[in-house]
C-alpha positions in Angstrom: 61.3 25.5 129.0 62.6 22.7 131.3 66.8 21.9 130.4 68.2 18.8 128.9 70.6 16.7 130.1 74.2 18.6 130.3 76.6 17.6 127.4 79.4 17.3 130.0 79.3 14.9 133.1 79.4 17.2 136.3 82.5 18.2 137.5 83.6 16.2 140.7 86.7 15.0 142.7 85.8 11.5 141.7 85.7 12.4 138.0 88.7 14.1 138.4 90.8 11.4 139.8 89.4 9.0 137.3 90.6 10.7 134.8 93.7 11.3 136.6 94.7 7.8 137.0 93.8 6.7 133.3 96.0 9.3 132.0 98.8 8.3 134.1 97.8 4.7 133.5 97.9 4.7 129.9 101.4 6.7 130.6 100.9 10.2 130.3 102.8 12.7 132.4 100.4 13.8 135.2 99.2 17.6 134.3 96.4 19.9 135.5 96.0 21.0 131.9 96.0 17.6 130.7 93.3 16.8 132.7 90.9 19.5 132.3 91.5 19.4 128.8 90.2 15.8 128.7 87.1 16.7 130.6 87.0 20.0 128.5 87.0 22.3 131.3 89.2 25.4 132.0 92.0 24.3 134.5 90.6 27.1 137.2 87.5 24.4 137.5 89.7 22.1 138.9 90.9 23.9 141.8 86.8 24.2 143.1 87.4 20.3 143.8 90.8 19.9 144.7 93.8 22.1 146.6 96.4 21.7 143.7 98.8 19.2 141.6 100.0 17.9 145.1 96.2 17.3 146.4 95.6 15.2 143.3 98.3 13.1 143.8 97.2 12.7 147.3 93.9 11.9 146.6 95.0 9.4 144.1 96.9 7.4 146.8 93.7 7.5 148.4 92.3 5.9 145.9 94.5 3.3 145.2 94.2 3.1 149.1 90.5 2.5 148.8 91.3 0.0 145.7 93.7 -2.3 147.7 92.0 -1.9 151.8 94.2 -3.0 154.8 92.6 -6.3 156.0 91.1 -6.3 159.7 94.3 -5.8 161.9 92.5 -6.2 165.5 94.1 -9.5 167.5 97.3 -9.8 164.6 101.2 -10.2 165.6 103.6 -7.0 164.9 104.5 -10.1 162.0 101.4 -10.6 160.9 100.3 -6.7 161.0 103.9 -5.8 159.2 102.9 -8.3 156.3 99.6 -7.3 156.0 100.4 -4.0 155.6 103.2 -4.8 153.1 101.8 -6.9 151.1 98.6 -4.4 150.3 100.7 -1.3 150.1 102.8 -3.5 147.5 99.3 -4.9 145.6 98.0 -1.1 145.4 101.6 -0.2 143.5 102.0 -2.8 141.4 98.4 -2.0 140.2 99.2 1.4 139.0 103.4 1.2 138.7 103.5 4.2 136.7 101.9 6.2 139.8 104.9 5.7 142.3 107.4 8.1 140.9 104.5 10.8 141.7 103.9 8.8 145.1 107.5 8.8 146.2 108.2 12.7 145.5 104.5 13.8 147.7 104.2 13.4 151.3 101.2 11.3 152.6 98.9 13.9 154.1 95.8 11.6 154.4 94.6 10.9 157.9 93.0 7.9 156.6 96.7 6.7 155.6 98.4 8.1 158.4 96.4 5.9 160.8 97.2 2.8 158.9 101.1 3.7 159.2 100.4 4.8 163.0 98.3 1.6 163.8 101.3 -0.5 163.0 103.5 1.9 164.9 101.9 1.1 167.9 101.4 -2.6 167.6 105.0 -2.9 167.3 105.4 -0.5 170.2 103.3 -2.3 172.9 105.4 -5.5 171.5 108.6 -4.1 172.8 110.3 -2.7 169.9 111.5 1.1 169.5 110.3 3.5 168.3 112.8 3.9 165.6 112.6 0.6 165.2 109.0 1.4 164.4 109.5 4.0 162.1 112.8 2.3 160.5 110.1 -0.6 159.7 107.3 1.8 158.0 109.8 3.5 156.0 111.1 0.0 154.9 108.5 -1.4 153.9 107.0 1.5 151.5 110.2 1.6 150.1 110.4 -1.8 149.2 106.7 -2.1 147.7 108.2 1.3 145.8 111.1 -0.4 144.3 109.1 -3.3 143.5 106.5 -1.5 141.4 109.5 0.8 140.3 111.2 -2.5 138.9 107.8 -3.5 137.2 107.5 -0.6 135.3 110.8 -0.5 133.6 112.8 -3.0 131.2 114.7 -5.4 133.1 118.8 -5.2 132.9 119.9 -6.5 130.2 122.9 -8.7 131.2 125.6 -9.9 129.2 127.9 -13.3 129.3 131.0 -10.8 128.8 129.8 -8.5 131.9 131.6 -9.7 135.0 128.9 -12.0 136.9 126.8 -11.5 133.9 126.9 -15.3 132.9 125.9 -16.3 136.4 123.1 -14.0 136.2 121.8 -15.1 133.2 121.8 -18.6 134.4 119.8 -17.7 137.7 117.4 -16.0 135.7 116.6 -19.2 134.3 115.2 -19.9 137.7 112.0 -17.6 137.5 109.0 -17.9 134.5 109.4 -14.1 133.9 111.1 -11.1 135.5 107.5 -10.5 136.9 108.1 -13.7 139.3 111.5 -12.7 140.0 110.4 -9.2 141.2 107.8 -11.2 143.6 110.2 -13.3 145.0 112.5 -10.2 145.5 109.7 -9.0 147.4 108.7 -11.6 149.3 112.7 -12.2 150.3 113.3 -8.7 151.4 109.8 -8.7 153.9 111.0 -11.8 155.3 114.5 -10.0 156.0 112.7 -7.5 157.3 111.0 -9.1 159.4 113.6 -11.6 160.5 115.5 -8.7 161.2 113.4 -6.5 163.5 112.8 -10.3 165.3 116.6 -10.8 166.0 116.6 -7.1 167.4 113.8 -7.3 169.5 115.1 -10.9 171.1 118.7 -8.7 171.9 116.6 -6.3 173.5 114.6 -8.5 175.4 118.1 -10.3 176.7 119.9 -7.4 177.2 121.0 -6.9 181.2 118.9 -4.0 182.3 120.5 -1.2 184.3 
């Protein structure tokens, strides 16, 4: 007699990093357990479609990665590749905020990432700026977008007018709508520092006396 339609959706990576991502979403600790148990499977089925804890994670960077794409880089400034790259890696956390602290503890393995970090690399290389300069820049800029999502996802300080400063702060608070808009500006500040900075260093490099 032909089958009927399985009571359980197929397993697959897709499925899996779903469910992944709305667990962690709806803040649940990430688990291998927790997620098989959802999709009612032994926690052995998981490991035919991914490596292990650390390979989800990973491929939940990729998906976020996939979520928030890297616009079209080709003819772009080191500026205007830096931003670019900045300003999606920081839309892609501040989607999903309670993903970082498993983002910031796993190495990015992805070749797919890699290239994106290795892309911008190199057009700040052929512009004239070090290599650790280069990777001083990458390693800025993720952990700004970190910090920024990090800052998202918790409750904001809670200043008083008897802390030292405290009054001042409270008044310059006054400046944004919400701690949201503070955050952004926060973020938009520190790329522009960033940036600003690695300009200054470049134009002493380019002055310097050679020799």
């Amino acid at each position: 007699m032909p089958r009927g339609r399985p009571r359980k959706a197929l397993l697959s990576v897709d499925l899996i990093v779903d469910t992944a991502m709305r667990q962690i979403d709806a803040g649940e600790q990430l688990s291998m357990s927790r997620v098989a148990r959802e999709l009612g499977v032994h926690v052995s089925s998981l490991y035919n479609h991914v490596d292990d804890r650390d390979g989800l994670i990973e491929l939940l960077r990729l998906r976020i990665a996939h979520e928030y794409p890297v616009p079209p880089l080709d003819g772009l400034s080191w500026q205007q590749t830096l931003r670019a790259i900045a300003l999606t890696i920081h839309d892609a956390f501040a989607a999903h905020p309670r993903l970082i602290p498993y983002l910031a503890v796993t190495p990015v393995s992805s070749p797919e990432i890699v290239e994106i970090y290795a892309r911008l690399a190199e057009i700040m290389l052929d512009a004239g700026h070090r290599a650790t300069s280069a990777s001083l820049a990458i390693r800025m800029i993720d952990s700004l977008a970190l910090g920024t999502a990090l800052v998202n996802s918790t409750d904001a300080v809670p200043w008083k007018h008897t802390t030292p400063g405290g009054r001042a702060l409270l008044e310059a608070s006054e400046h944004w709508e919400d701690e949201l808009a503070q955050t952004a500006e926060a973020f938009t500040r520190g790329l522009d520092y960033i940036v600003s900075g690695l300009e200054a260093e470049l134009a002493a490099r380019e002055t310097a006396p050679r020799g």
